[in-house]
C-alpha positions as a Markdown table, in Angstrom:
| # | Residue | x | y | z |
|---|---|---|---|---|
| 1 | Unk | 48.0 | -13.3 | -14.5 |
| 2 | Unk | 46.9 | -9.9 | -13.8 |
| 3 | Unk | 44.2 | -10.1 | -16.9 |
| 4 | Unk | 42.1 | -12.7 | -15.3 |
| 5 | Unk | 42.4 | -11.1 | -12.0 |
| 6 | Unk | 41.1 | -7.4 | -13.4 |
| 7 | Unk | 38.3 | -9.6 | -15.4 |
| 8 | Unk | 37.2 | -11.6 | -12.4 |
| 9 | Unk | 37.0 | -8.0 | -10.2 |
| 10 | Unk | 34.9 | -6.2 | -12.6 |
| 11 | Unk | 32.8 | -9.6 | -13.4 |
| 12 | Unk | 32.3 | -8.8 | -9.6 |
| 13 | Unk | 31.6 | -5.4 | -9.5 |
| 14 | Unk | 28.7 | -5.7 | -12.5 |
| 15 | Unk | 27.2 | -8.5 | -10.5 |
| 16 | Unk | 27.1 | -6.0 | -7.5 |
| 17 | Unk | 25.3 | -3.4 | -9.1 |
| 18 | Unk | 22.8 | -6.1 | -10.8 |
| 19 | Unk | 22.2 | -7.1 | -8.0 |
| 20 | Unk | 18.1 | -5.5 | -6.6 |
| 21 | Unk | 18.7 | -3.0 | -3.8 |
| 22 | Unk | 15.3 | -3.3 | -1.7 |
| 23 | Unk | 16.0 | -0.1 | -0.2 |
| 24 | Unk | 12.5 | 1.3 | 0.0 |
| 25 | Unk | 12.1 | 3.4 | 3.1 |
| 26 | Unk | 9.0 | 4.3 | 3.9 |
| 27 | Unk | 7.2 | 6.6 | 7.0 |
| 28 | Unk | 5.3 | 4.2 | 8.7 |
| 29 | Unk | 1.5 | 5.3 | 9.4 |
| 30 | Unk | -0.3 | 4.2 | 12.5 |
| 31 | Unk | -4.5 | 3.7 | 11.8 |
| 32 | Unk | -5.0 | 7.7 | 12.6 |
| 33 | Unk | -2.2 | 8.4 | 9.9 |
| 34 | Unk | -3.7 | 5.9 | 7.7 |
| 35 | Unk | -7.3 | 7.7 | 8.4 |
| 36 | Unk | -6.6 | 11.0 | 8.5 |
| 37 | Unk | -4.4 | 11.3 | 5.2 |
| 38 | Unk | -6.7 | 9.1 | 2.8 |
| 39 | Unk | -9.4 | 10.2 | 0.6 |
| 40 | Unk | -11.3 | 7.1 | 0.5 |
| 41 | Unk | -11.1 | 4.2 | 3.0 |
| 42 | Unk | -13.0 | 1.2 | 1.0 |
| 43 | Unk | -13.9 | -2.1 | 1.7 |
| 44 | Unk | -14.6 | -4.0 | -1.6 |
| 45 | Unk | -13.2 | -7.0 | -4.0 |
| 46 | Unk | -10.6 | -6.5 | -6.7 |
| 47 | Unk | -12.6 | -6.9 | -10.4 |
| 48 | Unk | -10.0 | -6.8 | -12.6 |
| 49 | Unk | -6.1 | -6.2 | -12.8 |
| 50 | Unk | -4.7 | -4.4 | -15.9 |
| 51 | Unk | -0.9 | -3.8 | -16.9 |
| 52 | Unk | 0.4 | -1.4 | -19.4 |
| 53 | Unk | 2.8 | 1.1 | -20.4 |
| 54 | Unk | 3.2 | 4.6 | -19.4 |
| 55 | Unk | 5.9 | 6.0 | -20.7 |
| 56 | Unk | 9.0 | 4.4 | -19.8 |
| 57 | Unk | 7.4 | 2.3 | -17.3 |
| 58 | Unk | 4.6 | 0.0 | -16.5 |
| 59 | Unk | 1.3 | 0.9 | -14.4 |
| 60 | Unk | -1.1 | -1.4 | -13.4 |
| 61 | Unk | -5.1 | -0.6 | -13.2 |
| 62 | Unk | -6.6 | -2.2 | -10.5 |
| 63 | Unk | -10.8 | -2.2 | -10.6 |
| 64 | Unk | -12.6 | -2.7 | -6.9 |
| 65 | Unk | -15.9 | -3.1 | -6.6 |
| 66 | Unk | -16.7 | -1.0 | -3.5 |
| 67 | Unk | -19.1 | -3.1 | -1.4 |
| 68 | Unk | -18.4 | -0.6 | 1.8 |
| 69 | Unk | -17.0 | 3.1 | 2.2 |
| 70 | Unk | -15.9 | 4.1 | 5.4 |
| 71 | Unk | -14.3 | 8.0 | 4.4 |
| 72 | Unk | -14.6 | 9.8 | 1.0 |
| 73 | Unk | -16.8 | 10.1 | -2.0 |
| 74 | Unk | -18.7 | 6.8 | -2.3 |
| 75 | Unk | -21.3 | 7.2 | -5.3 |
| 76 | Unk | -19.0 | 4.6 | -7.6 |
| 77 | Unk | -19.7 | 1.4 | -7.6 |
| 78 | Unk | -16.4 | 0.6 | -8.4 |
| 79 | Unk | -12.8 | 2.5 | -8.1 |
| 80 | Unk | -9.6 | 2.4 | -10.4 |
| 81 | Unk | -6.7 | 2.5 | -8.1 |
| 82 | Unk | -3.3 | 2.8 | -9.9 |
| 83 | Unk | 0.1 | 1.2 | -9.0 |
| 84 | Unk | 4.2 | 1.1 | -10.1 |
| 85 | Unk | 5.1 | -2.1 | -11.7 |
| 86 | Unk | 3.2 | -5.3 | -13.5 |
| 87 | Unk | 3.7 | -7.5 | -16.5 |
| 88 | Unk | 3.1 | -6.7 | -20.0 |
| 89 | Unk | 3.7 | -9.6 | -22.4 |
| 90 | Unk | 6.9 | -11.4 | -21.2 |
| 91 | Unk | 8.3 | -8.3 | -19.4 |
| 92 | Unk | 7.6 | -8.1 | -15.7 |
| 93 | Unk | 8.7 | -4.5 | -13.7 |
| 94 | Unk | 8.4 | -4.8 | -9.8 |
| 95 | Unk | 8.8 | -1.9 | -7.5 |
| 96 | Unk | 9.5 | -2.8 | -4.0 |
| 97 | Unk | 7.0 | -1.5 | -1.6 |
| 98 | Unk | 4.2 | -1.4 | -4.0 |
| 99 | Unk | 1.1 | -3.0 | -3.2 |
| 100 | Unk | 0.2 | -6.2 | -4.8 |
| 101 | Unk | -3.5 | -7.3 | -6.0 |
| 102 | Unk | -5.1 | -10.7 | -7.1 |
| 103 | Unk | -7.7 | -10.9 | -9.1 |
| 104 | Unk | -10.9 | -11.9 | -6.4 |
| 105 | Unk | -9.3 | -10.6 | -4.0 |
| 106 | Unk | -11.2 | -8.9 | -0.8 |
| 107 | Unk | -9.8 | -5.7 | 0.5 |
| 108 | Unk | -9.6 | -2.9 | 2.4 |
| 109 | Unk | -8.0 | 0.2 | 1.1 |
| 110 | Unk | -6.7 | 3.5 | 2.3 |
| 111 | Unk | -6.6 | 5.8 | -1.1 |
| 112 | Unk | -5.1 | 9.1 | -2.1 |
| 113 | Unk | -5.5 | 10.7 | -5.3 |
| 114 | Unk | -5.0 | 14.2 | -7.4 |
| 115 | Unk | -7.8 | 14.5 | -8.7 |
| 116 | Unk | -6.8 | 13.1 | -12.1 |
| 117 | Unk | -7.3 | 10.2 | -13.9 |
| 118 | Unk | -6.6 | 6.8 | -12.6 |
| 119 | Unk | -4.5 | 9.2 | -9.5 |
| 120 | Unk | -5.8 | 6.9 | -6.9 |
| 121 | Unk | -3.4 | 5.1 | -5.1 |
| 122 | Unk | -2.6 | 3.4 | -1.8 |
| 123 | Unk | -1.7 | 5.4 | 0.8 |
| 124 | Unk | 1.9 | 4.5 | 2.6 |
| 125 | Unk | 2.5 | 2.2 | -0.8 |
| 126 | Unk | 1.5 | -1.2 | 0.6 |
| 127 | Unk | 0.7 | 0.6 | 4.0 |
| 128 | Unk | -2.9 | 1.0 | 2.2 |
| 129 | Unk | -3.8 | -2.4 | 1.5 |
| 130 | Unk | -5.3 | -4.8 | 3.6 |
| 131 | Unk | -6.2 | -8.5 | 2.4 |
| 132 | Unk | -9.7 | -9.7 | 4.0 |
| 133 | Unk | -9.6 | -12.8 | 4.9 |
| 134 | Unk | -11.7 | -15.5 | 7.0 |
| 135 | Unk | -10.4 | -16.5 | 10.1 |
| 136 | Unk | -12.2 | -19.0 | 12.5 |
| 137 | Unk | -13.2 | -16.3 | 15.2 |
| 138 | Unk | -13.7 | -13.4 | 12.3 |
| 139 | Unk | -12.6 | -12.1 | 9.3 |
| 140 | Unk | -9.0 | -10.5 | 9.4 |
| 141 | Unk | -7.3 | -7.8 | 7.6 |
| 142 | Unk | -3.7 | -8.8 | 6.9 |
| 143 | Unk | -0.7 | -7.0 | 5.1 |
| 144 | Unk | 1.8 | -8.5 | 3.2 |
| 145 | Unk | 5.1 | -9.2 | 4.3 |
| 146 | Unk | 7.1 | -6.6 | 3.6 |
| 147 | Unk | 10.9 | -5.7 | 2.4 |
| 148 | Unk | 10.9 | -1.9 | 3.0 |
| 149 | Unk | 12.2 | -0.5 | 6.2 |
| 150 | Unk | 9.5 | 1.9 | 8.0 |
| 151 | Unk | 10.9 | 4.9 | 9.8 |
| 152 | Unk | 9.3 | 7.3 | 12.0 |
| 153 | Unk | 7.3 | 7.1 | 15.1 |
| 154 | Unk | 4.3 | 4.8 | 14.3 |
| 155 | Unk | 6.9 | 2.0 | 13.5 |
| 156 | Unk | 5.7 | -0.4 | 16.3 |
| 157 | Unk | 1.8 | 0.6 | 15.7 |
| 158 | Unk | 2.6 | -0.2 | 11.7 |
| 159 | Unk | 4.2 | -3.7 | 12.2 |
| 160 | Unk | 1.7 | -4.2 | 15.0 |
| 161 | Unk | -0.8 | -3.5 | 12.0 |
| 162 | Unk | 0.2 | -6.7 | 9.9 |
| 163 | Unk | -2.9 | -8.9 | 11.0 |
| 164 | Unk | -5.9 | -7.8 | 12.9 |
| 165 | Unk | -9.8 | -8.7 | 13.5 |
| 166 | Unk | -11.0 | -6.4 | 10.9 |
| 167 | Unk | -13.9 | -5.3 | 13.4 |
| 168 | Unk | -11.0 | -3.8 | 15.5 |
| 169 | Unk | -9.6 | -2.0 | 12.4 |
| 170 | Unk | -12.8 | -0.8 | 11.5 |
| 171 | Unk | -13.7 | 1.0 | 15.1 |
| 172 | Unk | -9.8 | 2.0 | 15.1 |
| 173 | Unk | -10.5 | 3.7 | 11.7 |
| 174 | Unk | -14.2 | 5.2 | 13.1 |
| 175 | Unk | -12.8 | 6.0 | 16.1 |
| 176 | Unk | -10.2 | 8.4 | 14.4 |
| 177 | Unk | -12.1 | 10.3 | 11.8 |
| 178 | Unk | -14.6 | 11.1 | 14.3 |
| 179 | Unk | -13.6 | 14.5 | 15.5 |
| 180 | Unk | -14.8 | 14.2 | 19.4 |
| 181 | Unk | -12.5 | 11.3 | 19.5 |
| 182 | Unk | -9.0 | 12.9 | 18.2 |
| 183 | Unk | -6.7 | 14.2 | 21.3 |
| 184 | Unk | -6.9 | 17.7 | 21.7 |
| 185 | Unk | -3.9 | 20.0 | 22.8 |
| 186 | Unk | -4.8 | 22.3 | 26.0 |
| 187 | Unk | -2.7 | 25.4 | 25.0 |
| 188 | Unk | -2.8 | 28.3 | 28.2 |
| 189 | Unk | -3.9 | 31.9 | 26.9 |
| 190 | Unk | -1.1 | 34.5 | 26.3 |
């Protein structure tokens, strides 16, 4: 009797730990955040999507043809931005938090990078993707639903962020890299 009981518990307990976790915690970034911390805010279409290994794990190249730059070095007419996760052959590797692309698909980007090769990357994960799309009053700029938990204190201005006129993101954006704009902090002589 005890046999089955033991078996059933640890049946159980692998199950558990099978099971996905969907802890990604992530600092949420308001549109100054978002602005201030990326090396390239682009508006553009997504070319092509490729998956492949790297090492234990797979990468996906994503190619956007820039059609708009807003912040950063603009002279390509297209930019590689590289994320955690994809499908190669039958094997699919998803990493929660990661921003997802289609292949046609309009965007606007917030991008960091190194400096190396294929190093750009979204800023904030999926925080640094917006899809464009058509609206009746506008075009909008819409995130994906999300499964991570943003912390910090630009959690109401990120969820707040999930779908807006992209005009509005746009002047938001403007409005914060231009210096004369940015709060300054009055600080009394000693």
């Amino acid at each position: 009797m005890k046999r089955p009981l033991a078996f059933l518990a640890a049946a159980a307990a692998l199950l558990t730990l099978a099971a996905p976790a969907g802890a990604t915690i992530v600092e949420a970034l308001g549109v100054a955040e978002l602005a201030g911390r990326a090396d390239r805010i682009v508006e553009g279409k997504v070319l092509d999507i490729r998956s492949a290994w790297d090492g234990p794990v797979i990468v996906t190249d994503v190619v956007v043809g820039v059609d708009r730059c807003y912040k950063g070095d603009c002279h390509d007419e297209a930019l590689v931005v590289r994320v955690l996760g994809g499908a190669v052959e039958d094997l699919e590797q998803r990493v929660d938090g990661m921003a997802r692309f289609e292949l046609d698909e309009p965007v606007l980007l917030f991008l960091r990078g190194d400096g190396t090769p294929h190093a750009l990357h979204t800023l904030g994960l999926e925080q640094g993707k917006f899809r464009l799309v058509q609206a009746p009053d506008g075009v909008e700029a819409v995130r994906a639903d999300s499964h991570v938990k943003l912390i910090g204190p630009h959690q109401a201005e990120a969820r707040a962020l999930g779908r807006v006129k992209l005009d509005v993101l746009v002047a938001l954006v403007e409005r914060s890299l231009d210096p004369a704009e940015l709060p300054t902090l009055d600080v009394p002589p000693r």
